[in-house]
C-alpha positions in Angstrom: -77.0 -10.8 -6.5 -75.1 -9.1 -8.9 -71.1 -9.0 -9.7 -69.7 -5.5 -8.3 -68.4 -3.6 -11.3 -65.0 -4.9 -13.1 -63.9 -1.0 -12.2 -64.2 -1.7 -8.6 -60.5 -3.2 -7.9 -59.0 -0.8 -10.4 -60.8 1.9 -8.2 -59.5 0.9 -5.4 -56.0 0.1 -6.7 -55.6 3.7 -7.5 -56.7 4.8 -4.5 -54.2 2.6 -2.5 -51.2 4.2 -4.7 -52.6 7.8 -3.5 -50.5 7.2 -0.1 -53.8 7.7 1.3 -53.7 9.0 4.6 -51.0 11.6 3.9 -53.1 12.9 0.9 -56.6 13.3 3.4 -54.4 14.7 6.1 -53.0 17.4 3.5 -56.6 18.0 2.0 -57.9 18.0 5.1 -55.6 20.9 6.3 -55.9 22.6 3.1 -60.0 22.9 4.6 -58.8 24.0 8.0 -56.6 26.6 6.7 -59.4 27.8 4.2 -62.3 28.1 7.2 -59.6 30.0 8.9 -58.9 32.3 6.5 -63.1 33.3 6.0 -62.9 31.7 2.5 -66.1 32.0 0.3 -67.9 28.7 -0.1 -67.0 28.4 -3.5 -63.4 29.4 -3.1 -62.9 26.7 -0.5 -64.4 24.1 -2.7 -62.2 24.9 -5.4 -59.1 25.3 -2.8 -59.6 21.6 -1.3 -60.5 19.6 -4.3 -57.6 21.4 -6.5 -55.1 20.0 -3.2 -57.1 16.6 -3.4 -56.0 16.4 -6.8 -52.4 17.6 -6.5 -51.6 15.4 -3.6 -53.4 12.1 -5.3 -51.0 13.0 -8.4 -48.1 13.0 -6.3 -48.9 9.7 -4.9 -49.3 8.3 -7.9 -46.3 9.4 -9.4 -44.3 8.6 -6.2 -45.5 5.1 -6.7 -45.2 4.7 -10.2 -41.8 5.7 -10.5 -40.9 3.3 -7.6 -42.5 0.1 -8.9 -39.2 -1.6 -9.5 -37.9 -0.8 -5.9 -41.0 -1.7 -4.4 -41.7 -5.2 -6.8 -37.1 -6.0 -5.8 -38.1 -5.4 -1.7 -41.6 -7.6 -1.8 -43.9 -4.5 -0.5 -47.3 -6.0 -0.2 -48.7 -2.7 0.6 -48.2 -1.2 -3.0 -50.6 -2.2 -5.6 -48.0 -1.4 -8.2 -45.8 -4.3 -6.7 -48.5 -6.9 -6.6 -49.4 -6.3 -9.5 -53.3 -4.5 -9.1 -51.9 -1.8 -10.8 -49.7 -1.2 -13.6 -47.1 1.7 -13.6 -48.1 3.3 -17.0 -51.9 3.5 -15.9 -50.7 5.1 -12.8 -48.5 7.7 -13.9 -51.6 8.5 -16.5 -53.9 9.2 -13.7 -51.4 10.9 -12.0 -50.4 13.8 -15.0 -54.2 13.8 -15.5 -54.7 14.5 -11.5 -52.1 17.1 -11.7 -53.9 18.9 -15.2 -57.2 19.0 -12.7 -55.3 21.0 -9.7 -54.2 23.5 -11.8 -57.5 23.8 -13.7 -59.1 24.3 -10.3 -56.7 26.7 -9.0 -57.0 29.2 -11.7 -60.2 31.0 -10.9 -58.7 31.6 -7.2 -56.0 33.8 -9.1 -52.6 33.7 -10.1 -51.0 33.3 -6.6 -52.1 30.4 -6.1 -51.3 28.7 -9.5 -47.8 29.9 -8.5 -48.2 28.6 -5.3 -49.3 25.3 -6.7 -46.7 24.5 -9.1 -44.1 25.1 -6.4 -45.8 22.7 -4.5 -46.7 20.1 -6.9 -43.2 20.5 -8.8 -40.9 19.8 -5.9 -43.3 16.6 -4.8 -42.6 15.5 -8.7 -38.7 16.5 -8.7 -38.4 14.6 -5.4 -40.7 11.5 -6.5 -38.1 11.6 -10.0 -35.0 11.9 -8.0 -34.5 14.1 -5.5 -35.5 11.7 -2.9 -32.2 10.0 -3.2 -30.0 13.0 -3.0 -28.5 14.8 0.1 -31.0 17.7 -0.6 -33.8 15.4 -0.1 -35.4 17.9 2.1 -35.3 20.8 0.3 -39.0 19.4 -1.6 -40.5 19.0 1.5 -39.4 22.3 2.8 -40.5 24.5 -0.5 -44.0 22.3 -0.5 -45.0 22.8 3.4 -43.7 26.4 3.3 -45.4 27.7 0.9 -48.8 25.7 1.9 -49.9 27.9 4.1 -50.3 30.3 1.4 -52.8 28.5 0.1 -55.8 30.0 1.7 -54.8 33.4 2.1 -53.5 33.5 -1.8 -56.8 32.1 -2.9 -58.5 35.0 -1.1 -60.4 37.7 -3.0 -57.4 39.9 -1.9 -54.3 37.4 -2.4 -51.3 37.9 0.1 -48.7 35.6 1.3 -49.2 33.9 4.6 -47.2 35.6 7.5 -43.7 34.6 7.6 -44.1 32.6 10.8 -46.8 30.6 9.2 -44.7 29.9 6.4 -42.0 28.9 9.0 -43.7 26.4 11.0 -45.2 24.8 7.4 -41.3 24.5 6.8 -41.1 22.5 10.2 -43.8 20.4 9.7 -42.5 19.3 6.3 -39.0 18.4 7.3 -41.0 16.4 10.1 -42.8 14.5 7.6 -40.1 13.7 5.6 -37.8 12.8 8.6 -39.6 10.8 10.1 -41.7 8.6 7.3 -38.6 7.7 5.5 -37.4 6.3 8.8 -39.9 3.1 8.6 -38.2 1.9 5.2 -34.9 2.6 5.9 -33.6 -1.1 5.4 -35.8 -0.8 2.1 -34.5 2.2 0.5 -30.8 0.9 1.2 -31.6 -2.2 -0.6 -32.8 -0.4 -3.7 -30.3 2.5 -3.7 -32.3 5.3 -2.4 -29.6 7.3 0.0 -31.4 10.9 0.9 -30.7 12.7 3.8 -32.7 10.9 6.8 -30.4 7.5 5.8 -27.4 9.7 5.9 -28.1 10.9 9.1 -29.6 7.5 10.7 -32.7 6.9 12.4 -32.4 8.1 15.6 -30.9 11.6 14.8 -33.3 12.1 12.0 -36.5 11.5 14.8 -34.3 13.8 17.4 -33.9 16.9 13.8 -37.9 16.2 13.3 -38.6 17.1 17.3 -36.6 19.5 17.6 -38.1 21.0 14.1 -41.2 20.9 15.3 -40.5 22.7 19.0 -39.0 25.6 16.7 -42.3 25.7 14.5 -44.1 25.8 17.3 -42.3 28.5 18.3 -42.7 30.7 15.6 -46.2 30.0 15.5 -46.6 31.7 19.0 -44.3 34.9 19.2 -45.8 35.5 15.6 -49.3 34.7 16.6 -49.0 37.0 19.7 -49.7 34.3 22.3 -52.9 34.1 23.8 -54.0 31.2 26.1 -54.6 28.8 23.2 -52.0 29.2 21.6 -49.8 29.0 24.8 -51.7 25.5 25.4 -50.9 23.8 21.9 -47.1 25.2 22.3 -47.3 23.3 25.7 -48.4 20.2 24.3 -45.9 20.3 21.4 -43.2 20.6 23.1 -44.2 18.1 25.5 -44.8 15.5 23.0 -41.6 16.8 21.2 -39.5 16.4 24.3 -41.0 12.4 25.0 -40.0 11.5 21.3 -36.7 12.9 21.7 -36.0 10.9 24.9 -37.6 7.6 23.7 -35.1 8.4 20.5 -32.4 8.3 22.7 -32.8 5.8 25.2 -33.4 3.3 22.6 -33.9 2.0 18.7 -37.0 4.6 17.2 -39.5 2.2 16.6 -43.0 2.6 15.8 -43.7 4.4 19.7 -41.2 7.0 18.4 -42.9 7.4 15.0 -46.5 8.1 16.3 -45.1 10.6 18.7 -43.6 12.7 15.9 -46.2 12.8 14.4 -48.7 13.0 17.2 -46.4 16.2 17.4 -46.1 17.2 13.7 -50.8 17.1 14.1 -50.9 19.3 17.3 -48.2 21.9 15.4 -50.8 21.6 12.7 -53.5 22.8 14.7 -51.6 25.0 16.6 -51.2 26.9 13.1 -54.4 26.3 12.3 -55.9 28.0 15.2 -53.9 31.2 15.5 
């Protein structure tokens, strides 16, 4: 038998640092959205992998930047801080991941380069700093607002998604942000990191997130015009929405509370999706 290739753990090192499941779950959207919106074959080709790239960038970046604060707090889970992965090679992969999304977006137009470098360049600003600011949400907000965009701007005939869309993208983003930052709390304190959800604690930072979400949710169903599926997806929204905010309050979010949100955050996802 013969030895895998020596590229095999850098491979796999990389891929680690991607933050992998939020960077499938964003792709993967980017390919619901696209299907949606009728795109061409080759459009929606261009579409996903251009967001594959972008989001592996900004994983790469957001762990690159953080190696020291990851390597002071012992976090086994980042192949930076163990040491499978080196900072500088990173970072490299990561401007080179960013060059490809915006190679790949230019044949689907302008609009969606535009679209793109909002995106991409609040992720970066809040990977280099933002993240430890009060307006740590603001990144979150301009890069899930302006998402769904994507598809419709990288149509043959370019136009903006509808305002409500745009909305809920907003809700889902502060969601995201919310609520993932809540799980290394204790962390970021440690190394410095003071953005809005460890301003506002835990538990009121799971309770904005629901409550976010319900108000997405909204907007995606008196914009969409209703309709029997949409009114069944608004249902379960809020229902999942209201059990987070009551597990919230009766005790310590945990990781019950987490999944809900973002059980949540994935039905408001398709709820968009679909209408």
């Amino acid at each position: 038998m013969t030895d895998p290739p020596a590229t095999t753990p850098l491979v796999r090192a990389l891929w680690g640092a991607t933050h992998p499941g939020p960077t499938l779950v964003v792709t993967t959207l980017s390919l619901a959205l696209g299907v949606a919106a009728g795109l061409e074959p080759w459009r929606l080709v261009l579409l996903v992998v251009a967001v594959f790239a972008g989001q592996v960038s900004v994983g790469l970046s957001n762990d690159a930047i953080d190696a020291a604060r990851d390597l002071a707090v012992g976090r086994t889970d980042k192949p930076i801080a163990t040491g499978a992965l080196t900072p500088g090679r990173a970072l490299a992969v990561a401007v080179a991941s960013v060059a490809v999304a915006f190679v790949l977006s230019l044949p689907l137009g302008p609009g969606l380069v535009a679209a793109h470098t909002i995106a991409l360049g609040s992720a970066w600003a809040y990977n280099a700093g933002l993240k430890s600011t009060p307006v740590s949400i603001v990144p979150f907000l301009l890069s899930f607002g302006v998402f769904p965009s994507f598809a419709t701007l990288a149509a043959p005939q370019p136009a903006l998604a509808a305002p409500w869309a745009s909305l809920a993208g907003m809700a889902l983003g502060a969601a995201v942000h919310l609520t993932n930052v809540v799980r290394d709390l204790d962390d970021d304190r440690e190394t410095g990191v003071r953005g809005l959800p460890h301003r506002l604690g835990a538990r009121a930072s799971v309770i904005v997130a629901a409550a976010g979400i319900v108000l997405g949710a909204v907007a995606v169903l008196v914009g969409s015009g209703g309709g029997i599926v949409g009114a069944v997806f608004f249902a379960a929204v809020v229902a999942v929405a209201a059990a987070t905010i009551v597990l919230a309050v009766r005790r310590r979010p945990g990781r019950a509370v987490f999944q809900l949100t973002m059980l949540a955050a994935l039905l408001l996802a398709a709820q968009l999706v679909l209408r």
